[in-house]
MARLO-86767 format. One record per residue (C-alpha): x, y, z; residue in three letters; chain. Coordinates in pm, 1 decimal, m for minus. Each point is the difference from the previous one (the first is absolute). Layout:
R         u         v         w  code  unit
R         X         Y         Z   ALA     A
...
//
This chain:
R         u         v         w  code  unit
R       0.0       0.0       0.0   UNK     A
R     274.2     243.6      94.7   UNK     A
R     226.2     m98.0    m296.2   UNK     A
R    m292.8      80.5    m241.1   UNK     A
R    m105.5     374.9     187.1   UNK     A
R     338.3     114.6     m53.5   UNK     A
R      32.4    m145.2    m300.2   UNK     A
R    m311.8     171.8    m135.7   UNK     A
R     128.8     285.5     191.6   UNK     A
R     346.5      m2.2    m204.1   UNK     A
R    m176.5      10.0    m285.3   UNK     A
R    m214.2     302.1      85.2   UNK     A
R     287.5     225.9      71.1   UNK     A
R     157.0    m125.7    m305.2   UNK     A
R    m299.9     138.8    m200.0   UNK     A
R     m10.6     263.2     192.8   UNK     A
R     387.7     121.6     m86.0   UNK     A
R     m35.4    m110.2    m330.0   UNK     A
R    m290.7     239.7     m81.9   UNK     A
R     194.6     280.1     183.5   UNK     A
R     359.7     m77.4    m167.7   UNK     A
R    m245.5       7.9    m372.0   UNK     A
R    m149.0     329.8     100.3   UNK     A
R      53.5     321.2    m225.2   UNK     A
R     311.0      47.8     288.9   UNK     A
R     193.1    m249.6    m187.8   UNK     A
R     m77.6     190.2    m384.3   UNK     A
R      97.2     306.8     223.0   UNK     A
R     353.4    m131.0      94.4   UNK     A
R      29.1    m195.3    m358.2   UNK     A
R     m47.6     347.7    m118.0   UNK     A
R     284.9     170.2     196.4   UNK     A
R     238.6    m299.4     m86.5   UNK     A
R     m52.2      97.9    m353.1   UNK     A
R       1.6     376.9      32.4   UNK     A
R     352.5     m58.9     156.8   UNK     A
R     149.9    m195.5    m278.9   UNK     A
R    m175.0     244.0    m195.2   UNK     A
R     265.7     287.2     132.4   UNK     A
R     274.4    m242.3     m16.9   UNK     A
R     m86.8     m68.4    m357.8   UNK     A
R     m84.7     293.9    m165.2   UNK     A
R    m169.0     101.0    m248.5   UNK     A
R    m195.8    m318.9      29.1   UNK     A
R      11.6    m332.8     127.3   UNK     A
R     178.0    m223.3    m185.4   UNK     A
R      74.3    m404.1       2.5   UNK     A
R     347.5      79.0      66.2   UNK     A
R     m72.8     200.9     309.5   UNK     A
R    m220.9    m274.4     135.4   UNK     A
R     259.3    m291.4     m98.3   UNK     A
R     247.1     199.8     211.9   UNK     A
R    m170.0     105.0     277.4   UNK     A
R    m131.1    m374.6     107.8   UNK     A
R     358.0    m160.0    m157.2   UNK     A
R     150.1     230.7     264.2   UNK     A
R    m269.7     m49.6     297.0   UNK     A
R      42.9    m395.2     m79.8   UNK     A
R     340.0       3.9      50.1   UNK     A
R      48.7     202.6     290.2   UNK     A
R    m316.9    m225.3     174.9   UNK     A
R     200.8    m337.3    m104.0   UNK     A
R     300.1      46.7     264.4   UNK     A
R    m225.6     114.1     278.5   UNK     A
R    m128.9    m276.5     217.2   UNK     A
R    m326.9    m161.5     m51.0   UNK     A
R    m164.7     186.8     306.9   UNK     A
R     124.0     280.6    m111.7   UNK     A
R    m103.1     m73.4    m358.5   UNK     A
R    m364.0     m95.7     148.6   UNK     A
R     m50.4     324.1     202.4   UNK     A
R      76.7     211.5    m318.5   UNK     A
R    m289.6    m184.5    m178.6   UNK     A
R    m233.1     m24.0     309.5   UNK     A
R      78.8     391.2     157.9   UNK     A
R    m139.4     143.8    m305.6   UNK     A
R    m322.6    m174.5      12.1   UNK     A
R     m72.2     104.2     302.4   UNK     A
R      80.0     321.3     m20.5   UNK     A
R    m256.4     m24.9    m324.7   UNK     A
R    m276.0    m122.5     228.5   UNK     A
R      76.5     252.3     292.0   UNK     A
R     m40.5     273.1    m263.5   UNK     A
R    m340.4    m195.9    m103.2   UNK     A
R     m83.2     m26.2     396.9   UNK     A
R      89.1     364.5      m2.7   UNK     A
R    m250.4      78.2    m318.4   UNK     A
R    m316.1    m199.6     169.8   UNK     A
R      26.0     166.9     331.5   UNK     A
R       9.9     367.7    m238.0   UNK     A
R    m360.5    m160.5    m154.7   UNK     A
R    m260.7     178.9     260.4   UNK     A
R     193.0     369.8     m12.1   UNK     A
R     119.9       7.2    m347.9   UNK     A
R    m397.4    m108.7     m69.6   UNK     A
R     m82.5     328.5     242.4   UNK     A
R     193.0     225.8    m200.5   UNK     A
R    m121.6    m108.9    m355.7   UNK     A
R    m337.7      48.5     114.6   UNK     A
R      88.3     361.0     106.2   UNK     A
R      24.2     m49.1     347.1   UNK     A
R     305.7     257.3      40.8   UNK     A
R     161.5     194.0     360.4   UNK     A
R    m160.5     281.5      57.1   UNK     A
R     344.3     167.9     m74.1   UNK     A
R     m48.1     m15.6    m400.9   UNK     A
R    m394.2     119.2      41.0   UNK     A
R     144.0     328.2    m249.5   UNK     A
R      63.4    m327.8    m266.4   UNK     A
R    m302.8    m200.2      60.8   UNK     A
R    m282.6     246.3       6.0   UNK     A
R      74.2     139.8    m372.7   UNK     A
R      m4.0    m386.7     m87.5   UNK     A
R    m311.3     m17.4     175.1   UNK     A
R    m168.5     245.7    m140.3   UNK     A
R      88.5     m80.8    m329.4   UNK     A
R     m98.5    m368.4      49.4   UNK     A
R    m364.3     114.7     122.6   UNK     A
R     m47.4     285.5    m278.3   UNK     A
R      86.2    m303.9    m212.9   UNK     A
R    m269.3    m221.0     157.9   UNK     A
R    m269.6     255.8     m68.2   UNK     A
R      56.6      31.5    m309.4   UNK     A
R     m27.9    m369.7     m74.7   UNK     A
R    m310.6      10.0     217.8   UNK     A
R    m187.7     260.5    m169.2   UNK     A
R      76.0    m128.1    m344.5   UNK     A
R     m81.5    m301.4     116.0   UNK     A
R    m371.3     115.1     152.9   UNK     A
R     m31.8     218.7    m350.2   UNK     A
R      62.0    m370.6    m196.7   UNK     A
R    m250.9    m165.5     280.4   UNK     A
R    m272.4     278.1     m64.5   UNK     A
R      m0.4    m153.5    m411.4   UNK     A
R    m224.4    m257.1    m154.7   UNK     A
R     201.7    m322.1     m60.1   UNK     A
R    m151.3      35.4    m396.8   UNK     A
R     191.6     399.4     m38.2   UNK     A
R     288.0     m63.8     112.3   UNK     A
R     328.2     m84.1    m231.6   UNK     A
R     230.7    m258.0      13.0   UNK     A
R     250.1     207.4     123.4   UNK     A
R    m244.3     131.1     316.5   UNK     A
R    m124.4    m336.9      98.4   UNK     A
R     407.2     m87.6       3.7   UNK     A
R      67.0     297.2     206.5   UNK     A
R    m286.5     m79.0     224.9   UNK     A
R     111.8    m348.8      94.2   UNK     A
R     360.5     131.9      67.9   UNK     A
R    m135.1     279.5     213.7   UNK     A
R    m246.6    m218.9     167.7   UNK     A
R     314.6    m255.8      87.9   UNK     A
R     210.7     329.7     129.4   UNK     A
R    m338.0      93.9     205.4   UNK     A
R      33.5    m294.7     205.4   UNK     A
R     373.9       7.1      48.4   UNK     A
R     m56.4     352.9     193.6   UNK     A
R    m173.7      22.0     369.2   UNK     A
R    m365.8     217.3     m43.4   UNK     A
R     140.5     231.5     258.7   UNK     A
R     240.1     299.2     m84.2   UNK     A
R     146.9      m7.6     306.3   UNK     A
R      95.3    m387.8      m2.5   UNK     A
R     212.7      61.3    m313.9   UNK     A
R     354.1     m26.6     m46.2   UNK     A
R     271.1     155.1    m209.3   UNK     A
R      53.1    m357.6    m175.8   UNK     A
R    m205.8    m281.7    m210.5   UNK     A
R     144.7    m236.2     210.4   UNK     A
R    m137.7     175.5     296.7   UNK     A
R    m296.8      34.3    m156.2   UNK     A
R     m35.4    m317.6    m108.0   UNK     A
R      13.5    m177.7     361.7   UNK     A
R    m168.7     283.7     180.1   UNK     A
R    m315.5     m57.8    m231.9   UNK     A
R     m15.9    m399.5      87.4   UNK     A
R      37.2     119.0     382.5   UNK     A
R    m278.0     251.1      m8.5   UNK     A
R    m236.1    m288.8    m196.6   UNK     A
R     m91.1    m176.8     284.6   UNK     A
R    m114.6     325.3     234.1   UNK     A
R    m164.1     168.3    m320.4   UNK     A
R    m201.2    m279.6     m51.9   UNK     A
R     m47.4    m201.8     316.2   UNK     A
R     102.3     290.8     272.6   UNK     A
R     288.2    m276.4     111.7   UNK     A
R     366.7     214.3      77.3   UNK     A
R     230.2    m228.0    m113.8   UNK     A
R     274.8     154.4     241.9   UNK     A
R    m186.4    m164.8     284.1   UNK     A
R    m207.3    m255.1    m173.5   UNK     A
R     268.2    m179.7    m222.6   UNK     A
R     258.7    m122.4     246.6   UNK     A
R    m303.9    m199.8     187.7   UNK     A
R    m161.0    m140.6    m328.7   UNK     A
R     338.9    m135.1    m135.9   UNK     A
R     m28.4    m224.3     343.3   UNK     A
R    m318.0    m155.8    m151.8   UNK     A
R      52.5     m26.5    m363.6   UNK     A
R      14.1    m316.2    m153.0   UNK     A
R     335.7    m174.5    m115.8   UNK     A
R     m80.0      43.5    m354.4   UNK     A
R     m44.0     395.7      37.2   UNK     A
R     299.0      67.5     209.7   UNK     A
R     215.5    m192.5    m242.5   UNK     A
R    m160.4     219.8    m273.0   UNK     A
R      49.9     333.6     155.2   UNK     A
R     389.6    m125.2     120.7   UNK     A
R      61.7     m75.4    m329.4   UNK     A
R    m124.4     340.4    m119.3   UNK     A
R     247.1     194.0     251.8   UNK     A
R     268.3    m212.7    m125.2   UNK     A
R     m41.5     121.1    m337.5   UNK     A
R     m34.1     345.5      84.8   UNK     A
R     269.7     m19.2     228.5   UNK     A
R     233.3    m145.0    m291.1   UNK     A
R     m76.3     265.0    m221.0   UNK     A
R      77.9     280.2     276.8   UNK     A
R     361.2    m171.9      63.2   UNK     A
R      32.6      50.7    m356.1   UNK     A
R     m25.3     362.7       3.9   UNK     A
R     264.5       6.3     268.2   UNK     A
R     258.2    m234.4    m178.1   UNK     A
R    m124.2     225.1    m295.3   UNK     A
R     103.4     313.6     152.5   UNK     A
R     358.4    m157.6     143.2   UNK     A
R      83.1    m103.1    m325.4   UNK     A
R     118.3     349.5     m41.0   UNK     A
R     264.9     m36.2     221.4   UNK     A
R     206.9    m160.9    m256.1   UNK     A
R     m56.6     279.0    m186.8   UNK     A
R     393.3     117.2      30.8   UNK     A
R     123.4    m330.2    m140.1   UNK     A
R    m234.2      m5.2    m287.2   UNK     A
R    m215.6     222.8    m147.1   UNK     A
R    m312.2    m179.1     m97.8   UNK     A
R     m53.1     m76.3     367.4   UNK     A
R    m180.1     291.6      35.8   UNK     A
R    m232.9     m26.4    m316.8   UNK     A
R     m28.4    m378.4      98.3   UNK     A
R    m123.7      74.5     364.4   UNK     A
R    m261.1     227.5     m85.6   UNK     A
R    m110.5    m222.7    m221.5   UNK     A
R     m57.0    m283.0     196.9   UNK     A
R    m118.7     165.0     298.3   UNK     A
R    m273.3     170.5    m284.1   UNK     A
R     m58.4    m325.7     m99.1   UNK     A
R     m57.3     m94.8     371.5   UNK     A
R    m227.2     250.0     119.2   UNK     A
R    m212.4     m59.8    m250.8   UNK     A
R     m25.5    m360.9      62.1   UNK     A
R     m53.6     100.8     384.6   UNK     A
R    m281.1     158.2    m147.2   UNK     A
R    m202.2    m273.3    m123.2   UNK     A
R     115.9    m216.3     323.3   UNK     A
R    m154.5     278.2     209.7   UNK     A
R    m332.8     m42.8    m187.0   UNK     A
R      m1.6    m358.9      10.4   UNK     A
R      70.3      40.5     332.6   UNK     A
R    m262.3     225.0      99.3   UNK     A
R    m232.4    m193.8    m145.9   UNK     A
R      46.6    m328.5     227.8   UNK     A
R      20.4     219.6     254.7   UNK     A
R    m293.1     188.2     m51.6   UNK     A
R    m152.7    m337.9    m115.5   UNK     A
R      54.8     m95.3     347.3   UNK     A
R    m221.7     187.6     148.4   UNK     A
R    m255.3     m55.5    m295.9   UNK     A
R     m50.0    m398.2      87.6   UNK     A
R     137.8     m20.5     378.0   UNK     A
R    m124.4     292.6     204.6   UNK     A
R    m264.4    m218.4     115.3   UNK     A
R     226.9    m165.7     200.4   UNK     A
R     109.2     367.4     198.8   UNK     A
R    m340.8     m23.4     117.2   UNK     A
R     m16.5    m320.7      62.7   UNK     A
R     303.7     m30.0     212.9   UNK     A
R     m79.6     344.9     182.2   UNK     A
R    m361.9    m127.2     103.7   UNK     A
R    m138.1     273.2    m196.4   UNK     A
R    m312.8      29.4    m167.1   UNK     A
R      19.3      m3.6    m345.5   UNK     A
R    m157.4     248.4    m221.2   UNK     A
R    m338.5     m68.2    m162.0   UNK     A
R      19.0     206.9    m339.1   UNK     A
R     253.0     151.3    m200.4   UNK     A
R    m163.4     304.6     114.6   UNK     A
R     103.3     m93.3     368.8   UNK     A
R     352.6    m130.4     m49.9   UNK     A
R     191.8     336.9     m23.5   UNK     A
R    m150.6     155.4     360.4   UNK     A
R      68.7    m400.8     119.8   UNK     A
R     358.4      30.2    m168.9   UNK     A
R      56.8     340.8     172.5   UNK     A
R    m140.8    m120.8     333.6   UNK     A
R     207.1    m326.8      37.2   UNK     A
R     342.6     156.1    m100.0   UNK     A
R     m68.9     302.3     293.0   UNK     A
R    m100.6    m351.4     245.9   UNK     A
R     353.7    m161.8    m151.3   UNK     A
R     203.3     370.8      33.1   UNK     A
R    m123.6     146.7     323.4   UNK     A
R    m235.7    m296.0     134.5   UNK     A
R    m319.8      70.7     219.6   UNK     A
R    m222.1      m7.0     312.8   UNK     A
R    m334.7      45.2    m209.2   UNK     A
R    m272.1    m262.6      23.5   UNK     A
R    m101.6       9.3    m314.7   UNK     A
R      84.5    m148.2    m267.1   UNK     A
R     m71.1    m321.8     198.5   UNK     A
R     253.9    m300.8     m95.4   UNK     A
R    m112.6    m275.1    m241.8   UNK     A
R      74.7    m346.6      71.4   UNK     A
R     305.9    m186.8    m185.5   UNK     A
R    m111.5    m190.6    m236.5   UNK     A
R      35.5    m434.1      45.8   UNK     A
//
C-alpha cells in the first residue's frame, strides 16, 4: 500500500515539474540562449557559430566529473522551473493590473484611459440602440453585421458606468461578476467562495480548467514583456516580445470570456444549492429572486437577529 502512494505520488510531482519545466519560462530562457549567440555571432546566427559554441561547451563538460557534469544539466532546469514558479505566483496581480486595477499613485494615467474607454462604450451603445430601434427587413448587411458585433461588445461591458474599467480585459471579467447580482441580486464577493464548497465535481473541474487557461495566457504577457530584456543582444527581441505578449493578451481575452461564462454559468444552474445549504427560502418567481438574491447575500455579509425570513428545512 505504501510502495504504491508514493509511487503514485512520484509520479504526480513528476507531472507536476514537467508541466512547469514546458512552460513559456523555458521558450523564455531558449530565447535568451539564442539572443546571446546572437551577439557572439553577428550579423546573424550562423551553423558555424552554433557548431562552435556546443563543440566548445562539450569539451570543456567532458573533463569535469560526472556530478559536476550532472549539476550543469540539472541547475538549469531548475532554475527554468523556479522562474515558471516565479511566473504562476505573478498570475493573480499581473491579472489585477491588466484589468486596470492600478495604485492610486498613477490615477493622472488611468483616468484619461478611463475616460476614453467609457466615451468609447457609449458610443458602441448608442449605435448599437439606433441599430436595435430598426426593423430586421431595413436594415443592410453591413448593419445587421455591425449589430451582432456591437451586441457581443454590449455584453463584454458591466451596465454600470461606474463598474467600468480602463481595459477589455477588465471589462470582460467585471461583466461575468456583475451577472449574477444583476440578474439574481447574488454578490458574488460574498456569495461565490461558499457556492464553490457545494458545486459539483464536474463544475469545479470546468471552472479550474477555465482559470488555468486564463492564467496561461496572462503568464504569457509577462514572458512577452521580458522578452525585451534581450533586447541589447539582439534586436528583434524587442519586436518579438511585443508581439507575443499582443498575441497573448488577446488570447487572455477569449479565456476571460470563456471563463466568465462558467463562472457566471455557475450561478445560472447551482444557486439553488446557496439556498439550500443556508436554510433559506427560495424565491417563488423570477420576479422575487433579485430582492431574495439581495436579502441572502446581506444574511451571508453582515448576518442577522430578524425573525423573519423563517428557515426552510434541508431537503432529504
Amino acid at each position: 500500500m505504501l510502495t504504491q502512494f508514493w509511487s503514485g505520488l512520484g509520479g504526480k510531482l513528476a507531472e507536476r515539474w514537467l508541466a512547469l519545466l514546458l512552460s513559456p519560462a523555458l521558450l523564455f530562457c531558449v530565447a535568451g540562449l539564442v539572443a546571446w549567440n546572437w551577439k557572439r555571432t553577428e550579423p546573424s546566427i550562423s551553423h558555424d557559430g552554433w557548431h562552435a559554441v556546443t563543440q566548445h561547451m562539450g569539451d570543456r563538460m567532458q573533463g569535469l566529473p560526472v556530478i559536476v557534469q550532472g549539476l550543469l544539466v540539472v541547475v538549469p532546469l531548475i532554475g527554468v522551473t523556479l522562474l515558471a514558479m516565479a511566473a504562476q505566483r505573478l498570475s493573480v496581480p499581473l491579472a489585477r493590473l491588466l484589468s486596470g486595477h492600478w495604485p492610486h499613485q498613477f490615477d493622472r494615467l488611468y483616468a484619461p484611459l478611463l475616460a476614453r474607454r467609457r466615451t468609447r462604450i457609449a458610443r458602441d451603445t448608442e449605435k448599437l440602440r439606433h441599430l436595435a430601434g430598426l426593423n430586421l427587413s431595413d436594415r443592410t448587411w453591413q448593419q445587421n453585421r455591425d449589430y451582432a458585433e456591437l451586441e457581443r461588445r454590449y455584453l463584454l461591458v458591466p451596465a454600470e458606468p461606474g463598474r467600468q474599467l480602463a481595459t477589455r480585459l477588465g471589462n470582460t471579467l467585471r461583466a461575468f461578476e456583475d451577472r449574477p447580482r444583476t440578474r439574481y441580486g447574488l454578490s458574488t464577493e460574498v456569495c461565490w467562495p461558499r457556492l464553490w464548497l457545494l458545486l459539483p465535481d464536474t463544475a469545479r473541474q470546468e471552472i479550474t480548467e477555465a482559470r488555468l487557461r486564463l492564467n496561461l495566457a496572462l503568464q504569457s504577457v509577462l514572458w512577452g514583456a521580458l522578452l525585451v530584456l534581450w533586447t541589447p543582444w539582439a534586436w528583434w527581441a524587442l519586436p518579438g516580445g511585443v508581439l507575443v505578449a499582443a498575441g497573448a493578451y488577446i488570447r487572455a481575452l477569449g479565456a476571460a470570456a470563456s471563463y466568465g461564462e462558467v463562472f457566471a454559468s455557475c450561478f445560472d444552474v447551482h444557486r439553488g444549492l446557496l439556498y439550500q445549504a443556508l436554510r433559506w427560502p427560495l424565491p417563488q418567481s423570477p420576479a422575487q429572486e433579485r430582492e431574495s438574491g439581495f436579502a441572502l447575500s446581506r444574511y451571508i455579509e453582515n448576518g442577522s437577529k430578524a425573525a423573519e425570513p423563517p428557515f426552510v428545512a434541508p431537503l432529504e
